[in-house]
PAKE-787047 format. One record per residue (C-alpha): x, y, z; residue in three letters. Coordinates in pm, whole numbers. Each point is the difference from the previous one (the first is absolute). Layout:
% residues N
@u->X | v->Y | w->Z | code->ALA
...
//
This chain:
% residues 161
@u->10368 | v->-18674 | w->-3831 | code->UNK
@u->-277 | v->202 | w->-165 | code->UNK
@u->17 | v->387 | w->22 | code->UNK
@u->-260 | v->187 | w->94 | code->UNK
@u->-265 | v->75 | w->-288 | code->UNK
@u->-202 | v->342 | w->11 | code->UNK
@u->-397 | v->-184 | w->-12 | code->UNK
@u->-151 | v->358 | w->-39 | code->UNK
@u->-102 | v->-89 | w->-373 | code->UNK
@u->-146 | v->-396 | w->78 | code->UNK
@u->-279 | v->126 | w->160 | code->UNK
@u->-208 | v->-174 | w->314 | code->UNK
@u->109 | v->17 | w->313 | code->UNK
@u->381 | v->-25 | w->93 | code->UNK
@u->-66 | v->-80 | w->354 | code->UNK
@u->-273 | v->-294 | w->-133 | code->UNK
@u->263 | v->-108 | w->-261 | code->UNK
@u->304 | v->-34 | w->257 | code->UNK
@u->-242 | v->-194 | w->269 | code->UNK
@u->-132 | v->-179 | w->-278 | code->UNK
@u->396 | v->-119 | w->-143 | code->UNK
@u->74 | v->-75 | w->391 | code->UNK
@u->-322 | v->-230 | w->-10 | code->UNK
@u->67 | v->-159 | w->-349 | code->UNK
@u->407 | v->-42 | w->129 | code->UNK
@u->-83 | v->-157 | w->332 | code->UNK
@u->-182 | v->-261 | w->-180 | code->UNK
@u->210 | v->-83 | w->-217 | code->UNK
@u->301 | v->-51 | w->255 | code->UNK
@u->-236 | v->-195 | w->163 | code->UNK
@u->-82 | v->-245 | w->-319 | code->UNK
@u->341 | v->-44 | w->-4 | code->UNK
@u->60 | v->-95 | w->362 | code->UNK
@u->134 | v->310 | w->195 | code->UNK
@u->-160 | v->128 | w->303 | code->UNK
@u->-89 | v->356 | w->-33 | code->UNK
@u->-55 | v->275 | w->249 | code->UNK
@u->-157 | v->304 | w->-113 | code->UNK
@u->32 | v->312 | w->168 | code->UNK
@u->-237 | v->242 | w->-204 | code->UNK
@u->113 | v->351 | w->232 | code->UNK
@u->-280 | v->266 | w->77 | code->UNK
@u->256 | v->270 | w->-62 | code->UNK
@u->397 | v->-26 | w->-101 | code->UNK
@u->202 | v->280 | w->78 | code->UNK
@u->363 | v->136 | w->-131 | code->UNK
@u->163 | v->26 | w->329 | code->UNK
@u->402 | v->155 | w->-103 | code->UNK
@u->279 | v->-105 | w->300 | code->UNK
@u->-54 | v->317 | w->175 | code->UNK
@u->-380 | v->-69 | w->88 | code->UNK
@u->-14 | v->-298 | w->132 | code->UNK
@u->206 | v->-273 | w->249 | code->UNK
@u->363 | v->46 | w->-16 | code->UNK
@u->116 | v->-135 | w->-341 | code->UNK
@u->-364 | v->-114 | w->-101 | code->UNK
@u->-78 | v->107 | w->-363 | code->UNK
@u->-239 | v->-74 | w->-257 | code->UNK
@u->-386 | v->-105 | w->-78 | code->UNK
@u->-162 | v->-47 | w->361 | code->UNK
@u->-305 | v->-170 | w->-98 | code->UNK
@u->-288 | v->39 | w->287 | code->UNK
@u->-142 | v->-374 | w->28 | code->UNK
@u->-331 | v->-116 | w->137 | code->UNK
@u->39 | v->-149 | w->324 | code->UNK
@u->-179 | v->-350 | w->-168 | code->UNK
@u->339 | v->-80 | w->-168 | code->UNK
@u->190 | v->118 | w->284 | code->UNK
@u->102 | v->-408 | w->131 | code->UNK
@u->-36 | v->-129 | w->-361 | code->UNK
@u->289 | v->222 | w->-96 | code->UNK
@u->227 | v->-20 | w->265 | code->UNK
@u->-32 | v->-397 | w->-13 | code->UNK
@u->124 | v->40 | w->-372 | code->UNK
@u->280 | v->186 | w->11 | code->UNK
@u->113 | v->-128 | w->388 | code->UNK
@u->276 | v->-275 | w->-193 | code->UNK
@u->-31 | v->196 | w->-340 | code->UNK
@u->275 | v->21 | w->-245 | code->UNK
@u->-155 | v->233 | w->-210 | code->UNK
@u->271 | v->125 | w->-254 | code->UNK
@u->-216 | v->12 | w->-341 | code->UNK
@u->-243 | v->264 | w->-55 | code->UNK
@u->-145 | v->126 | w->-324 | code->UNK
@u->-238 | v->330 | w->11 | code->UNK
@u->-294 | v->101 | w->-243 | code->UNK
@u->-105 | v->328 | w->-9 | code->UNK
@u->-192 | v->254 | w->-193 | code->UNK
@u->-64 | v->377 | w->48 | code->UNK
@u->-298 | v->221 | w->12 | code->UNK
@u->137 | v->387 | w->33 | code->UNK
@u->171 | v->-2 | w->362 | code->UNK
@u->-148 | v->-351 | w->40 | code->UNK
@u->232 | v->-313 | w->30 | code->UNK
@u->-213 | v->-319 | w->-10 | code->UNK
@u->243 | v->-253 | w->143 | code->UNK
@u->-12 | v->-436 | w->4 | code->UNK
@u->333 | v->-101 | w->117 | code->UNK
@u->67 | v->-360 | w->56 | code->UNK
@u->246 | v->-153 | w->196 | code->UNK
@u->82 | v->-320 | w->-2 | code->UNK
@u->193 | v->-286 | w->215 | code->UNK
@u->54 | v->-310 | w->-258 | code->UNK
@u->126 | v->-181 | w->245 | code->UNK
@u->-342 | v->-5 | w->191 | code->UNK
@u->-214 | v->16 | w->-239 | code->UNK
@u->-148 | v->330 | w->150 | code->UNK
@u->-39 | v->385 | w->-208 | code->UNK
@u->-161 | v->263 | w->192 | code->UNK
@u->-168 | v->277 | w->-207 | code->UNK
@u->0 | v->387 | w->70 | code->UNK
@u->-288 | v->131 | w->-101 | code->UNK
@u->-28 | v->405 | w->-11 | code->UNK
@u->-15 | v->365 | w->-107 | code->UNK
@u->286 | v->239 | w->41 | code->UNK
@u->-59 | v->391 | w->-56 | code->UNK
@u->302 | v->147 | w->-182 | code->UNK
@u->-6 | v->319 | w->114 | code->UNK
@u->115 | v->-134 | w->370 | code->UNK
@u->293 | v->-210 | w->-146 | code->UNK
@u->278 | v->246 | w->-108 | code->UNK
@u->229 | v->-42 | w->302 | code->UNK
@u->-44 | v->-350 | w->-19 | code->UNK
@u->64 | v->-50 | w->-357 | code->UNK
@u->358 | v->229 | w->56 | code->UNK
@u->59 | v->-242 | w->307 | code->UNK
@u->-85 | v->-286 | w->-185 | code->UNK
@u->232 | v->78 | w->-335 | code->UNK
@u->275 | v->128 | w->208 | code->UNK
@u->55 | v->-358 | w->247 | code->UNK
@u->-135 | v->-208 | w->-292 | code->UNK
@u->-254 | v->-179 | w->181 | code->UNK
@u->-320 | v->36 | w->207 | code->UNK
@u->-291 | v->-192 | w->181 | code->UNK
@u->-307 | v->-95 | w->68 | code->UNK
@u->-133 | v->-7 | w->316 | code->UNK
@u->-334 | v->-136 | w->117 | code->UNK
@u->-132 | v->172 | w->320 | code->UNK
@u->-378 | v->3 | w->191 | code->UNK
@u->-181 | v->313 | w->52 | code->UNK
@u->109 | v->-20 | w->361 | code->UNK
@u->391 | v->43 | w->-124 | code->UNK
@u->67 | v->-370 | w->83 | code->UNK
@u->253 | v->-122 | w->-276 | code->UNK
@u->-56 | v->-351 | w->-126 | code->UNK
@u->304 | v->-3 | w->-252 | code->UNK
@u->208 | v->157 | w->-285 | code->UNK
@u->139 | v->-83 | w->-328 | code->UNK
@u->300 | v->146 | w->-121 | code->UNK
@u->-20 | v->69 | w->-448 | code->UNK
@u->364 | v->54 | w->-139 | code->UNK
@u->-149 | v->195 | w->-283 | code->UNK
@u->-183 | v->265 | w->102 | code->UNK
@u->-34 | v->100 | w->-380 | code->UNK
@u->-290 | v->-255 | w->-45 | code->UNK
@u->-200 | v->130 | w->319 | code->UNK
@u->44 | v->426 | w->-123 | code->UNK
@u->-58 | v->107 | w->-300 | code->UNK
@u->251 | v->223 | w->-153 | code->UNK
@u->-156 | v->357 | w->14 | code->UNK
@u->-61 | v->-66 | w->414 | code->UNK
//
């Protein structure tokens, strides 16, 4: 799975460049027959066990309410148990694109988001310590539409958090 790669010396726009990879990914799954669902998240946050819903850890990524029945349709039979996460770094910035994917279906679902690093220490030490964490997709109005569990939390923190 590809680290994460500090983008502070590419220039542009990391935000533009991540939506713009989640675009240019999509289509390509698509080209190639899978059914994507894209949730591109107003606002991720680093939410450490003690914050949130008992045992609930991880990247809660606040979805727009559009994709709200797309995404729960998806992942409602969903074997998802391959995932692969791009990432690059701007300062305290995380730019995330994670995809998951369910071969069997044919079906990936993209996360699409921005983590602030300075919010993430307890859940990085949560995270390295069970050796796993998720990522959960929720609407503004708390309503949780589904979670993914990542058995390498490595890929999703970068080593300094």
């Amino acid at each position: 799975m590809p680290g994460v790669t500090d983008s502070t010396q590419s220039g542009g726009n990391a935000w533009q460049r991540t939506l713009g990879s989640a675009t240019e990914m999509a289509e390509e799954l698509r080209a190639e027959g899978w059914e994507v669902v894209t949730v591109r998240a107003g606002h991720v946050a680093p939410e450490p066990p003690e914050a949130g819903d008992t045992g609930r850890f991880g990247y809660v990524y606040l979805a727009q309410g559009e994709i709200a029945e797309q995404f729960r349709d998806a992942i409602a039979e969903g074997g998802f148990e391959s995932y692969e996460v791009f990432a690059s770094r701007e300062g305290s910035d995380l730019f995330l694109l994670t995809r998951v994917l369910d071969p069997d279906r044919g079906l990936a679902v993209l996360l699409v988001g921005a983590v602030d690093l300075t919010q993430a220490d307890d859940l990085a030490r949560a995270a390295r310590e069970r050796g796993e964490m998720y990522s959960h997709v929720v609407l503004l109005d708390g309503t949780h539409l589904g979670s993914f569990r990542h058995d390498a939390p490595s890929v999703l923190l970068p080593e300094d958090v």
